[in-house]
VEXDREN-63615 format. One record per residue (C-alpha): residue in one letter; x negated, y negated, z negated. Coordinates in Angstrom, 3 decimals. Each point is the difference from the previous one (the first is absolute). Layout:
// VEXDREN-63615
A, X, Y, Z
...
***
This chain:
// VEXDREN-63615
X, -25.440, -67.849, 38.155
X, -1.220, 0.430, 3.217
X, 2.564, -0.665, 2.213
X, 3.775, -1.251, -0.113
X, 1.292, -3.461, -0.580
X, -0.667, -2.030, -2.941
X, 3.492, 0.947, -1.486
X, 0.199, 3.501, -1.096
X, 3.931, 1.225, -0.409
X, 0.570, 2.983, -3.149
X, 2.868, 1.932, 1.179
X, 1.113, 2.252, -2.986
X, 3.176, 2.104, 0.272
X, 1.226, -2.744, 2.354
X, -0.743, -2.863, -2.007
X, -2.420, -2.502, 1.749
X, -2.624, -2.313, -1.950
X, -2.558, -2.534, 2.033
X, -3.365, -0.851, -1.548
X, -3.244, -1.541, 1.367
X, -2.431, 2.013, 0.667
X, -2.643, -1.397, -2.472
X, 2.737, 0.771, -2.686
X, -0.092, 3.173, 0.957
X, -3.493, 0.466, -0.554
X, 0.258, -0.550, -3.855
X, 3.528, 1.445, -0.303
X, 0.566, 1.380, -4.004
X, 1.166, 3.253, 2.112
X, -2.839, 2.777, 1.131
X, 2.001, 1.275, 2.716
X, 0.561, -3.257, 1.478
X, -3.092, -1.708, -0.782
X, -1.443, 2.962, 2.124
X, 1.374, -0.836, 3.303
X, -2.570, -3.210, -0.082
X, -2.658, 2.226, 0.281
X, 1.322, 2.562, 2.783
X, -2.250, -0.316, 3.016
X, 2.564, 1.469, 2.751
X, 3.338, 1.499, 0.003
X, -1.092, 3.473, -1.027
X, -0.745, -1.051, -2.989
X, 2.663, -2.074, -0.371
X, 2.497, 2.542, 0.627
X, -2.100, 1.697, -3.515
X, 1.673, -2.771, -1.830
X, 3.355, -0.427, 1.027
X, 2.569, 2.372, 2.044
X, -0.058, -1.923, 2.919
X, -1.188, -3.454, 1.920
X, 1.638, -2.153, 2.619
X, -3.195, -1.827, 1.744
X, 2.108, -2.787, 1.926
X, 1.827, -1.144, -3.255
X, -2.647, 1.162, -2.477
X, 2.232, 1.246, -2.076
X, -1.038, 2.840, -2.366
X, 3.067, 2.904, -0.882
X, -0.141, 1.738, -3.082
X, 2.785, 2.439, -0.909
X, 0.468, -0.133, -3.106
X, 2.677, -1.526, -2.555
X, 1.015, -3.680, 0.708
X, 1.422, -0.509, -3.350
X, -3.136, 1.047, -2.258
X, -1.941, -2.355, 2.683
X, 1.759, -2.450, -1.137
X, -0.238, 0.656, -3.643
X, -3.657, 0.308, 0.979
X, -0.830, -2.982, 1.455
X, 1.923, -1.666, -2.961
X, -2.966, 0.957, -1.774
X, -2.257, -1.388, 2.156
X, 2.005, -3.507, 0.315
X, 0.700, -0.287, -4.332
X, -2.510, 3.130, -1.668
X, 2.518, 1.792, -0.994
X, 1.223, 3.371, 0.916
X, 3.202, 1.746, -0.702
X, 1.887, 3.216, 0.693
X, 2.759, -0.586, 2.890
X, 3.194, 0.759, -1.428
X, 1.882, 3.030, 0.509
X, -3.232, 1.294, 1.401
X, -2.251, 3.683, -1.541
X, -2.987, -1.438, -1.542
X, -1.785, 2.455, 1.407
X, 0.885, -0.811, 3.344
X, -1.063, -3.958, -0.521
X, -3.271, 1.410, -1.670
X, -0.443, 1.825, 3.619
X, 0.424, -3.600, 1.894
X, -2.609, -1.609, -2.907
X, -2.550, 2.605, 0.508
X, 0.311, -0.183, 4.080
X, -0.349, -3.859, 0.121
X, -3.124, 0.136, -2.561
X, 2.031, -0.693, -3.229
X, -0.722, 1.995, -3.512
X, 2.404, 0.630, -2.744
X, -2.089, -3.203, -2.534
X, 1.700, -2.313, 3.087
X, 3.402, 0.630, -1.579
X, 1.430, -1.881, -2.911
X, -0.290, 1.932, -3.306
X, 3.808, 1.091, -0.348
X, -0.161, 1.705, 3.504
X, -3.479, 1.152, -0.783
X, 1.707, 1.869, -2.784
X, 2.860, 1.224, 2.030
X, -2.224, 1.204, 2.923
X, -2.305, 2.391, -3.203
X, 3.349, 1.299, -1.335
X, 1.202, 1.402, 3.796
X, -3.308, 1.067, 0.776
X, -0.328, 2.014, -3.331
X, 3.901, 1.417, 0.780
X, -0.971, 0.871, 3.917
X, -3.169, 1.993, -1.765
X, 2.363, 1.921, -2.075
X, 2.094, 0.863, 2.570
X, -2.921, 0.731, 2.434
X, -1.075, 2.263, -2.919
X, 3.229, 1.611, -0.427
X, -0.351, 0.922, 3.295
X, -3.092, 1.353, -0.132
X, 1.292, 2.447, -2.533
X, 2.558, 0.727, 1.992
X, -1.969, 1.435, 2.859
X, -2.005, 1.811, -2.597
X, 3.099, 1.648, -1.554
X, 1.210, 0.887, 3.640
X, -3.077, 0.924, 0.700
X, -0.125, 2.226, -2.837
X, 3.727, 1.294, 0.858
X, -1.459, 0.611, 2.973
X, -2.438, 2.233, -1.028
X, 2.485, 1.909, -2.519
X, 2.411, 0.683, 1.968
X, 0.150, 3.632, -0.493
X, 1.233, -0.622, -3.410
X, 3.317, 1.140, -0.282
X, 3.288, -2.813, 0.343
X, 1.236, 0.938, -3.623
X, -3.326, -0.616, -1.512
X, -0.540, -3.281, 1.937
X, 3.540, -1.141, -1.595
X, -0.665, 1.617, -3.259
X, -3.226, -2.232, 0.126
X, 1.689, -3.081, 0.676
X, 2.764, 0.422, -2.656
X, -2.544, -0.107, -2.758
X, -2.257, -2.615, 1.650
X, 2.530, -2.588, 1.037
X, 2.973, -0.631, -2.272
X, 1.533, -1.837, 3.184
X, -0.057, 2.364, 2.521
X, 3.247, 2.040, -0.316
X, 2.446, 0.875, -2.148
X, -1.507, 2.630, -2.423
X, -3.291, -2.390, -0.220
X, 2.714, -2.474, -1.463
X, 1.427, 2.533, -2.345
X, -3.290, 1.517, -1.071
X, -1.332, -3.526, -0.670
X, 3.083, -0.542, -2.358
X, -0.267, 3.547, -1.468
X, -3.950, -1.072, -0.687
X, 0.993, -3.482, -1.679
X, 2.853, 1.333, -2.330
X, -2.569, 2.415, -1.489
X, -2.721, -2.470, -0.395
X, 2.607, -2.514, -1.826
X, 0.921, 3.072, -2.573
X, -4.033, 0.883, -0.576
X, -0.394, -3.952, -0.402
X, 2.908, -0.152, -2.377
X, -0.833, 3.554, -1.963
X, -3.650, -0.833, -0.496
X, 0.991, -3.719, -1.133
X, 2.641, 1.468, -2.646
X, -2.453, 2.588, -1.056
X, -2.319, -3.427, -1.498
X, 3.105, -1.446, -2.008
X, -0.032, 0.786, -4.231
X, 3.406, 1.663, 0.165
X, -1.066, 2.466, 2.842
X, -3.427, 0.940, -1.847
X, 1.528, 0.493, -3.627
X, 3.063, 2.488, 2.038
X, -2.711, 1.313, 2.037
X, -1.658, 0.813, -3.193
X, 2.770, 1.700, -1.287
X, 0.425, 1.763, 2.551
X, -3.305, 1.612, -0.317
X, 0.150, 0.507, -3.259
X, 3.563, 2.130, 0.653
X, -1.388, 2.122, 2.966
X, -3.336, 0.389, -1.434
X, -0.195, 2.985, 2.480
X, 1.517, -1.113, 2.693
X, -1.252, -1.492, 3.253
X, 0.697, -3.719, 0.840
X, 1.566, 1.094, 3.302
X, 3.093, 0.676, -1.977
X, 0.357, -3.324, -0.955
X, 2.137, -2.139, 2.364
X, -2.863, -2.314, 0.315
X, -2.346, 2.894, 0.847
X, 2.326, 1.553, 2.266
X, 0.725, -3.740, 1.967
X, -4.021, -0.634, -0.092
X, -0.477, 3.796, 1.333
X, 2.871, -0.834, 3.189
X, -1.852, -3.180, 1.492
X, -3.640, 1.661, -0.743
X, 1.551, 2.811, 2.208
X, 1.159, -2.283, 2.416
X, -2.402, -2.395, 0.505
X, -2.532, 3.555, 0.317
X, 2.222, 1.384, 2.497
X, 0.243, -3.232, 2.055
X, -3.891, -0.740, 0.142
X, -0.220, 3.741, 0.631
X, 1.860, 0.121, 3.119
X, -1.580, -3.406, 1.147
X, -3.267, 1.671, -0.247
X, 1.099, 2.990, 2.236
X, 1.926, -2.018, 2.766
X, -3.338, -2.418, 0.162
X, -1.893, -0.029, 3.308
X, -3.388, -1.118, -1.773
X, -0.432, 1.619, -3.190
X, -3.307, -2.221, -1.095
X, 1.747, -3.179, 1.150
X, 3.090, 1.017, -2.498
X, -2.040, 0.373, -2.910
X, -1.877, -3.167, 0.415
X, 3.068, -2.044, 0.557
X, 0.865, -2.437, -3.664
X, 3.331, 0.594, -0.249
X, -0.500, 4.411, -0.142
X, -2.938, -0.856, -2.069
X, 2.308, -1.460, -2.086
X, 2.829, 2.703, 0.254
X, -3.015, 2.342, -1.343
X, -0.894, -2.459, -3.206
X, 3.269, 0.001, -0.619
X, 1.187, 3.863, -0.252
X, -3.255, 1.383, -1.429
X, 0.153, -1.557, -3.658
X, 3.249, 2.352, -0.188
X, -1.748, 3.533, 1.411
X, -3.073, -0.689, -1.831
X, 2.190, -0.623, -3.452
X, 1.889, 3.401, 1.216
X, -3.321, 1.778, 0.704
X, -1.209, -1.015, -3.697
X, 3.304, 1.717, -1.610
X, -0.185, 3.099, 1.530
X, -4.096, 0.173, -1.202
X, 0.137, -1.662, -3.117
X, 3.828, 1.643, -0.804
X, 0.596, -3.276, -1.693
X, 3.495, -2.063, 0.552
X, -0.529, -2.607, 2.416
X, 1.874, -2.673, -2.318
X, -2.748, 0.796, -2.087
X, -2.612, -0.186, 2.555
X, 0.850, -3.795, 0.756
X, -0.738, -1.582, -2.913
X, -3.778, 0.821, 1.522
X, -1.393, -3.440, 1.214
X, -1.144, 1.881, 2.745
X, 3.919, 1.175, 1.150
X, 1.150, -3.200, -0.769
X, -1.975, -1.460, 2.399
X, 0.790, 2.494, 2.865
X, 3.373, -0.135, -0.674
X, 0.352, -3.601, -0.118
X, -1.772, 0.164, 3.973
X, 3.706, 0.981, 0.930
X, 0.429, -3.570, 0.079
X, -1.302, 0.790, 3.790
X, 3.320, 1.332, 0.951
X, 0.870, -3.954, 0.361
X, -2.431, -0.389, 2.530
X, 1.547, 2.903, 1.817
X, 2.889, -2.450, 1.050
X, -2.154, -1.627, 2.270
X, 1.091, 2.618, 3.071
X, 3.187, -0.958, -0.522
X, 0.361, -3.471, -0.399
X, -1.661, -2.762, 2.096
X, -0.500, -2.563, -2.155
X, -2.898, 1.991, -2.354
X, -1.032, 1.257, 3.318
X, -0.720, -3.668, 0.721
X, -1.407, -1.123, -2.754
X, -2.221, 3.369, 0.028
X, -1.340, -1.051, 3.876
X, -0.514, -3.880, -1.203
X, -2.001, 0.877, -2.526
X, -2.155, 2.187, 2.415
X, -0.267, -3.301, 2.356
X, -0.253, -2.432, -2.857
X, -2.936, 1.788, -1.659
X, -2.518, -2.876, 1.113
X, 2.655, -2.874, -1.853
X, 0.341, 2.575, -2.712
X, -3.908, 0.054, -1.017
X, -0.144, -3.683, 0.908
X, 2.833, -0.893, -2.669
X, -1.753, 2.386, -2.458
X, -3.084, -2.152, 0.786
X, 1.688, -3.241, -1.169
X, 1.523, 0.846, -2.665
X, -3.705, 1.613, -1.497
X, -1.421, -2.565, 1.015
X, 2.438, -1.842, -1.909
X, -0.335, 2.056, -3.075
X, -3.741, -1.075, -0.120
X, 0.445, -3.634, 0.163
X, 2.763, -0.322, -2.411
X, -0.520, 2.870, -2.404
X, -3.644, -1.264, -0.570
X, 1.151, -3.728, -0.435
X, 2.893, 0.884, -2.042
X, -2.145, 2.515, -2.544
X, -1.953, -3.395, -0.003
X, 2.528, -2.779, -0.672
X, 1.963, 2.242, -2.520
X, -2.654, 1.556, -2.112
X, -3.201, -0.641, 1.202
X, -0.694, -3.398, -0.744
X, 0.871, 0.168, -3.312
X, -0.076, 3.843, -1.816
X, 0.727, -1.219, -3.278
X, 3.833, -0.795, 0.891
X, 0.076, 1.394, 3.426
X, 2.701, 2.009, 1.912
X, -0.296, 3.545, -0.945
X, 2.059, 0.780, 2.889
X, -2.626, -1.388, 2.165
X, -3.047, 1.541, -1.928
X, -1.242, 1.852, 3.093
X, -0.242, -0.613, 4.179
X, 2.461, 3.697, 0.700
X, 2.468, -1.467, -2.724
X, 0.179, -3.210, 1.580
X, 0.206, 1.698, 3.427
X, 3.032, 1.665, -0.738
X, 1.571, -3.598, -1.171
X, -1.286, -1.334, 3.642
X, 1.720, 3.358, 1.591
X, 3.310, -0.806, -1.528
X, 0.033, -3.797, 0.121
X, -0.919, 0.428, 3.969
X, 2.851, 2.130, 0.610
X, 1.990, -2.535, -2.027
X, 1.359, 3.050, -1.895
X, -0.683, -1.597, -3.649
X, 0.300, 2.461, -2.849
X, -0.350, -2.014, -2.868
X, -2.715, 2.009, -1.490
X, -3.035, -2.447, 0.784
X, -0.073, -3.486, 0.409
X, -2.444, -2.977, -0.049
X, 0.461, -1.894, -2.976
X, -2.205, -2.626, 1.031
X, 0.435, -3.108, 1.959
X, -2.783, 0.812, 2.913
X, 0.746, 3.522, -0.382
X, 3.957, -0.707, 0.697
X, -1.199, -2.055, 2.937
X, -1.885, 2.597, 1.560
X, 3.143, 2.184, -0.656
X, 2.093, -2.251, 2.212
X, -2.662, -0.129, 2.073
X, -0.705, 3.598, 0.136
X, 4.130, 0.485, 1.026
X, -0.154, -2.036, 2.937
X, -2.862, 1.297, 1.044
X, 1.524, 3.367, -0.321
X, 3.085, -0.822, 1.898
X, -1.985, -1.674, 3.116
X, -2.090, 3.329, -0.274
X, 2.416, 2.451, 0.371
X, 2.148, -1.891, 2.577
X, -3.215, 0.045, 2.691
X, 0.397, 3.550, 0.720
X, 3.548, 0.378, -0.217
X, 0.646, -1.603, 3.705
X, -1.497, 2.030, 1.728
X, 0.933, 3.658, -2.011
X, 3.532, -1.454, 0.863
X, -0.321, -0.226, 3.517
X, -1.582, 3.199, 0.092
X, 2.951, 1.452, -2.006
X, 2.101, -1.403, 2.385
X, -1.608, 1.552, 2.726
X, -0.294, 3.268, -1.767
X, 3.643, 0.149, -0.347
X, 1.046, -1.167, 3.472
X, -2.597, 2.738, 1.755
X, 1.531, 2.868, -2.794
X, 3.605, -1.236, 0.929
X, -0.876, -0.046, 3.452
X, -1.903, 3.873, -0.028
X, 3.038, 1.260, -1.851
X, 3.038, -1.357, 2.300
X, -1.956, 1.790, 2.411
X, -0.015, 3.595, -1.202
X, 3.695, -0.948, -0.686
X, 0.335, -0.816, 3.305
X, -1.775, 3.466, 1.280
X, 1.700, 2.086, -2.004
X, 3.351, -1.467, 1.317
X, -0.907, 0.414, 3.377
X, -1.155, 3.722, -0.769
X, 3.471, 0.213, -1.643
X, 1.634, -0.894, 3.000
X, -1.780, 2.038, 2.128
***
């Protein structure tokens, strides 16, 4: 520095510090450490807000209190979040003094990533918000009913009738879920038998299974039906999971329909085909249809979406895993000797599935190391397991935590617009 006195006053948010001015030249802040080098006032005034010659006292305004945190820091090297203070906002002060996130200490490292990740998903929330006004915007011609007729089907939340259609849409999956897990049970088969046998000539509709299986096929038809027509973007309905799914799950039944009326055969009959027993067993979809209505499968649907990076990476240890163990234990158990070896173990896949089910500490009973290096690569292999699986875990939960708090968040808010639409 140029000019001034030898004592250089930091005025921040009213708080005054004195330092020499050859501290100032090696200061651990940028911003500060700057000022040595301005050559005049001009660029002085580049720096800091504003300068008092006489006193030479340098004003910044900015926030005393995360100053002072700051220079804590530079006095101990160690930086903390001010209490009661955003993180965000004290990650503004770091990054205009010269600081980076690595400065802070690893727990508020942590909780500065978890608010920055939660401001993104807002910031993208409202991003697709604009677009869907946007797109209101440009569909506005579309009549009011169909707009409401639209949102009754899309968000359970968003009045009344969404709430009752939603609980309409639930009751019938429960029955198809309870009808089509009767329908496997020995006592249901050998009546359902007997009932074929009696109405040899009769269709299965007349059944009161048939008939129940017929009224939530109908329904769940008539409800993707309608969704279709009241859609704005036709292409971005069909590729959307969960109608994909609605689809997998009605066709089994039309296409078992379709083959009655062409082959004139009784559809009992027809599903002891390996082929019908599969489709019909794809009902099991209907459970996935739940996920519009409630919010916890809709957040566990959305982590898995963000988690797909952990997912592969725990699928990577636990292969890796597999390798390592399954090839030492097919080598400990039956290997080394194949006179009186370990049957169990006579192969690297069988011994693989003993790693899979040891690592998930599951156990079944059904294969074990008889052996006293192959039991202690068992206990071995369990530990291993259970420090394996718990790596991951962290962060899917914070991102399921997330996932539910944005979901929770997204649907107060259509509660809250359709109140205030209500009241208006």
């Amino acid at each position: 520095m140029k000019f001034g006195k030898s004592v250089c006053i930091i005025n921040v948010g009213g708080t005054r510090y004195a330092f020499p001015k050859d501290v100032i030249k090696d200061f651990p802040l940028r911003r500060v450490s700057r000022l040595h080098s301005c050559a005049s006032e001009r660029e002085v005034l580049e720096v800091c807000d504003d300068y008092d010659r006489e006193r030479n006292e340098f004003f910044f305004d900015r926030h005393s209190e995360a100053f002072g945190f700051i220079m804590l820091y530079v006095k101990y090297g160690k930086l903390r979040f001010v209490p009661q203070m955003c993180e965000l906002s004290f990650y503004n002060e770091m990054i205009y003094w010269g600081l980076e996130s690595s400065h802070l200490e690893f727990c508020c490292q942590r909780r500065l990533d978890e608010r920055m990740s939660d401001t993104y998903t807002h910031f993208a929330e409202e991003e697709e918000d604009e677009a869907r006004c946007a797109e209101e915007g440009a569909t506005r011609a579309d009549p009011k009913w169909l707009e409401r007729m639209r949102r009754t089907f899309e968000e359970p939340t968003s009045s009344v009738a969404a709430q009752i259609l939603a609980s309409v849409s639930v009751i019938f999956v429960i029955v198809s879920m309870v009808i089509l897990c009767a329908s496997t049970l020995p006592d249901w088969k050998t009546a359902e038998s007997n009932s074929v046998e009696e109405h040899r000539y009769t269709d299965s509709l007349e059944h009161p299974s048939g008939i129940i299986e017929a009224v939530c096929i109908g329904w769940f038809t008539a409800e993707c039906i309608v969704r279709f027509v009241v859609s704005r973007d036709k292409c971005e309905f069909v590729r959307r999971p969960l109608n994909v799914i609605d689809l997998l799950a009605i066709t089994p039944y039309y296409i078992s329909v379709a083959m009655t009326v062409l082959t004139g055969e009784n559809s009992q009959l027809q599903r002891a085909g390996v082929t019908l027993r599969v489709l019909r067993m794809m009902r099991i979809f209907w459970v996935i249809k739940l996920a519009r209505h409630f919010l916890g499968l809709q957040t566990l649907g959305l982590t898995l979406r963000r988690c797909y990076r952990e997912m592969v990476m725990l699928l990577v240890f636990i292969c890796v895993a597999m390798a390592i163990f399954g090839a030492l234990a097919q080598l400990l158990e039956h290997g080394l000797d194949l006179q009186t070896g370990n049957d169990d173990y006579a192969s690297i896949p069988a011994s693989c599935w003993w790693v899979i089910i040891s690592m998930t500490t599951v156990g079944y009973g059904d294969m074990y190391p008889i052996t006293i290096p192959g039991r202690v690569l068992g206990g071995l292999c369990v530990v291993s397991g259970i420090v394996l699986l718990a790596l991951p875990i962290t962060f899917i939960y914070h991102s399921f935590v997330q996932c539910y708090h944005e979901l929770k968040f997204r649907s107060a808010r259509i509660a809250r617009s359709f109140s205030a639409e209500f009241l208006n």
